[in-house]
C-alpha positions as CSV (number, residue, x, y, z in Angstrom):
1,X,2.1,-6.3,-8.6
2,X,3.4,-3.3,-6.9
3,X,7.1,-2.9,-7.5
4,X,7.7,0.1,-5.9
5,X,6.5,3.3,-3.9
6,X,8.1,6.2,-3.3
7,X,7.6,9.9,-2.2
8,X,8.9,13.3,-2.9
9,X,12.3,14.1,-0.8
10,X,12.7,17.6,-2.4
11,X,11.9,19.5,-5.5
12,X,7.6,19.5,-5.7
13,X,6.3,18.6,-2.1
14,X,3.9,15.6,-1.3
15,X,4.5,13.6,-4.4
16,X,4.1,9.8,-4.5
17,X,5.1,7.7,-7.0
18,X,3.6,4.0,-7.4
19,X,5.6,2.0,-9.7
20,X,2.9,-1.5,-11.0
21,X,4.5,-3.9,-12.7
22,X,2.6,-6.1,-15.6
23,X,3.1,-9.0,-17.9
24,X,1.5,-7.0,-20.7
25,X,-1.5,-4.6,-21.7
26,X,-3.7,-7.5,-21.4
27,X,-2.8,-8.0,-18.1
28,X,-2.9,-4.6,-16.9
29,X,-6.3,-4.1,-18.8
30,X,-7.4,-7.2,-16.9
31,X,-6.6,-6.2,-13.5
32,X,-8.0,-2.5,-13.9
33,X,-11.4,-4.1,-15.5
34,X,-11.5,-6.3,-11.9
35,X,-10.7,-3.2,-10.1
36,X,-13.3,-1.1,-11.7
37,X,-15.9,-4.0,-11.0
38,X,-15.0,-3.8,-6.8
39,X,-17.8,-2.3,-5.1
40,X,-15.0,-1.3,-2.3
41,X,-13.1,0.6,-4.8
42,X,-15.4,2.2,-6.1
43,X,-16.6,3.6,-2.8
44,X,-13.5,4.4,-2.1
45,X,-12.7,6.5,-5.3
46,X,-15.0,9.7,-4.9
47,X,-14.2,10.1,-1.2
48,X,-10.2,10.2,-2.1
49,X,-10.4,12.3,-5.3
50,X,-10.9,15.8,-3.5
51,X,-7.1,14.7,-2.5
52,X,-5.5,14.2,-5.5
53,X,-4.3,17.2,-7.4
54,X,-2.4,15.4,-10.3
55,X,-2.5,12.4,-11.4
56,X,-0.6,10.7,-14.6
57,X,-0.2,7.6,-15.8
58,X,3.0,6.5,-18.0
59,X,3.5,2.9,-19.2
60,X,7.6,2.2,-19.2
61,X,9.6,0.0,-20.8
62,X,12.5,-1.6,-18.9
63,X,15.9,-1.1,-20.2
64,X,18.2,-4.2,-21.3
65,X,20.1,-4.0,-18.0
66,X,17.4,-3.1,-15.6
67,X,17.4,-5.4,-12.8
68,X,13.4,-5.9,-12.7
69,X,13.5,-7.9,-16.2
């Protein structure tokens, strides 16, 4: 599920920042496997990647008080 999006208001230009939200590894193993199998997506991968500079990938843990828990 996408929690979240957001994009860069200052500091380093033309950032966006995609927050997914999970029930667990499993899950989000499970939903990039079905992802990976979509014929769209994966036409659509090589014609955006001349785009993207940077890209990193950071699984978070949500703190005791954080409202999405």
């Amino acid at each position: 599920m996408l929690a979240g999006c957001w994009v860069s208001d200052c500091g380093a230009l033309d950032v966006v920042t995609f927050l997914w939200a999970y029930k667990d590894h499993g899950h989000r193993s499970d939903q990039n496997a079905k992802l990976d199998a979509d014929p769209d997506w994966r036409a659509f991968v090589p014609k955006v990647l001349p785009l993207v500079a940077h890209r990193e990938c950071v699984v978070l843990k949500p703190a005791v008080f954080s409202p999405l828990i």
